[in-house]
N, C-alpha and C positions, 0 to 999 in steps of 0.2 A: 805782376799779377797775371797778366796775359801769358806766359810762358808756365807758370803754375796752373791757369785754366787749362792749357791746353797739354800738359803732364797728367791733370785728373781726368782729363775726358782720354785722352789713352789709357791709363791704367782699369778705366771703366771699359771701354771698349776690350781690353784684355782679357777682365774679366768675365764680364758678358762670354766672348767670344769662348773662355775656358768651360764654361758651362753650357753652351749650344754642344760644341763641338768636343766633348769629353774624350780622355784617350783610350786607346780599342788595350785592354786588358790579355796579354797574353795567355794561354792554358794551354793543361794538356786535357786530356777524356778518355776515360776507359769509359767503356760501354759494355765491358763481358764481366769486370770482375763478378759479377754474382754468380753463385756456381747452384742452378736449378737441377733438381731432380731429372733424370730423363725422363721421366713420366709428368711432367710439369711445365706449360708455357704461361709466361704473365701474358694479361691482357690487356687494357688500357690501365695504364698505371695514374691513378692518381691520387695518392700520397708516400712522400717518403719521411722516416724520420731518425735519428739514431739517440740513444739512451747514453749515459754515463761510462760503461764499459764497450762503449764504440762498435755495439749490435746494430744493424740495420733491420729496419722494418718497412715492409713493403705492402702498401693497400691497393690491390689491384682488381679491377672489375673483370676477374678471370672465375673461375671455376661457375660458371655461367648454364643453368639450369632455367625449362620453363620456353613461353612461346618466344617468337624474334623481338616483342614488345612487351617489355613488364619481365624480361627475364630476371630471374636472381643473380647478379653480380657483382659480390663482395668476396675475397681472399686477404688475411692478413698473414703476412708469412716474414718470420724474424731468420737472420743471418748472420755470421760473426765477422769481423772484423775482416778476415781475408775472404769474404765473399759465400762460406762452405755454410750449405746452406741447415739450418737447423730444427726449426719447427714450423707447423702452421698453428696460431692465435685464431681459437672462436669457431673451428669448425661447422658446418652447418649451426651457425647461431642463429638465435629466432631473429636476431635484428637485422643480420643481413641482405640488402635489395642491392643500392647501386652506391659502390664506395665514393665517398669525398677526400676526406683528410684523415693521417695520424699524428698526433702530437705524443710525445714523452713529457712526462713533467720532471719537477725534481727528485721529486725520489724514484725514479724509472716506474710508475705505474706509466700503462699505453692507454692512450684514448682513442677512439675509434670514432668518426663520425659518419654517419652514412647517409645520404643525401635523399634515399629512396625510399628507407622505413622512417625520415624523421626524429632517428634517435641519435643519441651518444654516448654510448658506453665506457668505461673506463674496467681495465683490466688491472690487479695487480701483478707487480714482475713477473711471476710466475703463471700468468696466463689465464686468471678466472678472474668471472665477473663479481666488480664489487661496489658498483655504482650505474645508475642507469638516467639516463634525460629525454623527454619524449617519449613519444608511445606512437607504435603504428597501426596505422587503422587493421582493422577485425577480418580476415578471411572472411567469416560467416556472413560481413556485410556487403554492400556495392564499393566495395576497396579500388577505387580509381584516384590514380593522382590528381594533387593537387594544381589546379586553372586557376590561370590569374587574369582577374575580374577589376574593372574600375568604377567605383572606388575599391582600391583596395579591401580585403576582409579584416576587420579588427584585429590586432596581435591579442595572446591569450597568455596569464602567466604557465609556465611549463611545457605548452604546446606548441610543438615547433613544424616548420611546412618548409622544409627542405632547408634543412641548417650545410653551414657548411665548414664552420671550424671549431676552434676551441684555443683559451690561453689561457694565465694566471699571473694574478699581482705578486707583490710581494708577500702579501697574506695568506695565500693561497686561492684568494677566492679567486670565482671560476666566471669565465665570458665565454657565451658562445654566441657566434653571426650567424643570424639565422632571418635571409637565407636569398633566396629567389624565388618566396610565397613573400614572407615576411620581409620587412624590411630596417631591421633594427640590432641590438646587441644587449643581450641577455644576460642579469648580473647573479651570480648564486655565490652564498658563502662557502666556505672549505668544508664542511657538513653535507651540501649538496641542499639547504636551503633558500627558496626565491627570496632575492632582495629586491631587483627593479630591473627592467628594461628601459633604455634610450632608444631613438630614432623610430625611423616614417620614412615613407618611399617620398624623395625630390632631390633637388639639389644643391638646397641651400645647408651651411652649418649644419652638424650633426644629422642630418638627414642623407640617407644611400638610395643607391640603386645595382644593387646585386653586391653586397657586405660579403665578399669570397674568400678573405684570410686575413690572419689575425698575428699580430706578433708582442712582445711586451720589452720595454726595454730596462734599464739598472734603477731607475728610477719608479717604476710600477705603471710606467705612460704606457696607454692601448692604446698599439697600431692598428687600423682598418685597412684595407683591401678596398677600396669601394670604386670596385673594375666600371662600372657602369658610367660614374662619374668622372672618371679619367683623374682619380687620384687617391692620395692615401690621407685619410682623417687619423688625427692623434686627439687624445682624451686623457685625463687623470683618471684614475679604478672610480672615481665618483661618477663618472660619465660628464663631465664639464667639458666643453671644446678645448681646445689650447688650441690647434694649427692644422691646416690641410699643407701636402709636399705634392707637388705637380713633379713630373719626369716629361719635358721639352727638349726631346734633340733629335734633331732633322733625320727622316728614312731617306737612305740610301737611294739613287734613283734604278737601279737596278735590283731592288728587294722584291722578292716575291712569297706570296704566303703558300704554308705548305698545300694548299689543295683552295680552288677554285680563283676568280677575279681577284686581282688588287685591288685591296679595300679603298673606297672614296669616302670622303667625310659625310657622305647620304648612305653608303653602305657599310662603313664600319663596325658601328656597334660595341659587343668588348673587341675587334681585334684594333680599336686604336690604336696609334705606336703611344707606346707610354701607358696605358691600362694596364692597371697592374692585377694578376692575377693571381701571383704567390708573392708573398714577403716572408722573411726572416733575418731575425738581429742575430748577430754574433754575438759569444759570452765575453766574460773581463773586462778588465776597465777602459779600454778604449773600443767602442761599439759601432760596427758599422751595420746599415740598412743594405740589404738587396732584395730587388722589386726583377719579376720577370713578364713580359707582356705576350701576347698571343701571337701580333703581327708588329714589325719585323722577325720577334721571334728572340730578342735581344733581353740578356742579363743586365740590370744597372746596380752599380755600388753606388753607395749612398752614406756621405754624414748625419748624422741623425737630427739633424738641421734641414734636409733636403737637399745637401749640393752633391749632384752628381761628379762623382770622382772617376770615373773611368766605367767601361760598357767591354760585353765579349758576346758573341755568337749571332746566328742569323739563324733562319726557320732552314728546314730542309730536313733530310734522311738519315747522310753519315754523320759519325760521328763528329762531335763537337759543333751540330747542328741541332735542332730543336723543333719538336713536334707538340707545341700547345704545353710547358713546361706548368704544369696543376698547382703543384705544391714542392719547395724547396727547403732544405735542411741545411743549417750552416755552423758547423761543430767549430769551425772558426774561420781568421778572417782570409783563408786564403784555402780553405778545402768545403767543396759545394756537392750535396748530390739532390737531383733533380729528377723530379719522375716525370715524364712525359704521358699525355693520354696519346697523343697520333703513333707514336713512333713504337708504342708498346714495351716501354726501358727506363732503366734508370741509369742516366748517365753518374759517373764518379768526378768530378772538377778537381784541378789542381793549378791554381792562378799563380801567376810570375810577375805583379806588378811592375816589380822591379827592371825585368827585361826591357 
């Protein structure tokens, strides 16, 4: 008995130790493939996404009009497969202020969500609008962003105060997080009809603190993002809890963040190590999670159970470095692209577990 205790408390300690201490994931990074107009630089990039026939789409807070505060900063611009770039999506649209996320659905319509008019439009393939969520406040009125006030302001159905993403069950129907006014997840059918909202700002079950990305897995489970709370809430399309996945594994002692102090557990906030600020599942039948955080700065692969499987990159400049990675797209389970807002890019991944 004694020698079998002390076989399970090794194989325990193994384990444990496997999941502190996950393996560093080889890669390569292109950082140029995108071939931009000469007359054309991105600016804080924060969404990327790609469609069915392997187009990328890029939501970047560039083409930037208006005073240094409240400027206008939305660009959606689609690219093909080798990079050459092809059109801009939405041009001067009215909904355009300060971009968040793009998501692709299944049939390649592009959804756009913009964090600054409140809205989220949905484009069909072919680039026109053919659904609309949210409404931005009136020119003609006192149109000043959304303060956040405690107690929090009531959620409203269809009104949203700085959403931030968008995904879909297997039905098609539609969730969007909304936001860092609100603090919940918004449920519409495939018609674009309210069904219901879940959550409230705290920290217990189904309750967030800044709901920032959204993902859906083979079964129609909605993944959250819930950056604030230092993890990811999972739900059935009903909105019922199932499970919150923490991401715990030790910062490097020589990590640093890409611009100002080492974050302390008093000063952190989202740059937690582990705050996850983009997710995306992989397609097919075998599905994996990856979560990317602010500070280290690090990629995590993930079972969709929550065991960390292996980790790649650190915050900085060059390539295969990471400047605040927003939003990440994962066409499968070993090609990543990632748009950064600091670094002003969208890196290309290309992981080698195997190595």
């Amino acid at each position: 008995m004694h020698r079998l205790s002390v076989l399970a408390l090794t194989l325990f300690a193994s384990s444990l130790f496997a999941q502190t201490n996950p393996p560093q994931i080889p890669f390569e990074a292109d950082t140029n493939f995108l071939k931009l107009p000469t007359d054309l630089d991105l600016g804080e990039v924060a969404g990327v996404a790609v469609n069915s026939r392997k187009h990328i789409f890029v939501y970047s807070r560039g083409n930037s009009t208006g005073p240094a505060y409240g400027a206008t900063a939305s660009q959606l611009l689609e690219f093909a497969p080798n990079g050459a770039f092809l059109r801009e999506i939405g041009r001067n649209l009215y909904a355009w202020s300060y971009a968040h996320a793009v998501k692709i659905d299944k049939d390649d319509n592009i959804w756009a969500i913009d964090k600054g008019s409140d809205m989220i439009i949905k484009f069909n393939p072919q680039g026109h609008v053919t659904m609309v969520f949210g409404r931005k406040k009136e020119a003609s009125d006192e149109a000043t962003p959304w303060t956040r006030v405690n107690p929090p302001r009531p959620a409203l159905n269809g009104q949203f105060r700085q959403p931030t993403d968008v995904t879909w069950d297997l039905d098609g129907n539609i969730f969007i997080s909304d936001g860092y006014i609100n603090s919940r997840v918004a449920k519409y059918d495939k018609d674009g009809h309210w069904v219901k909202q879940w959550g409230s700002a705290g920290g217990a079950p189904g309750q967030f603190n800044t709901p920032h990305s959204l993902a859906t897995d083979n079964d129609g489970n909605i993944y959250v993002a819930d950056r604030g709370n230092r993890r990811i809430q999972v739900f059935k399309p009903s909105g019922d809890y199932v499970r919150e996945i923490k991401i715990d594994v030790p910062v490097p002692d020589d990590a640093q963040p890409w611009m100002g102090e080492r974050p302390t557990p008093q000063t952190a906030l989202s740059q937690q190590s582990g705050s996850p600020w983009a997710i995306c599942i992989t397609p097919g039948a075998n599905q994996f999670l990856y979560a990317a955080d602010g500070f280290p700065g690090r990629i995590y692969k993930l079972s969709l159970s929550g065991e960390v499987l292996g980790m790649l990159g650190s915050s900085g400049r060059m390539p295969k470095e990471f400047g605040w990675i927003h939003e990440m797209a994962c066409p499968s389970e070993n090609e990543l692209y990632v748009a950064e807002i600091l670094n002003w890019r969208v890196q290309r991944l290309t992981l080698h577990p195997g190595k």
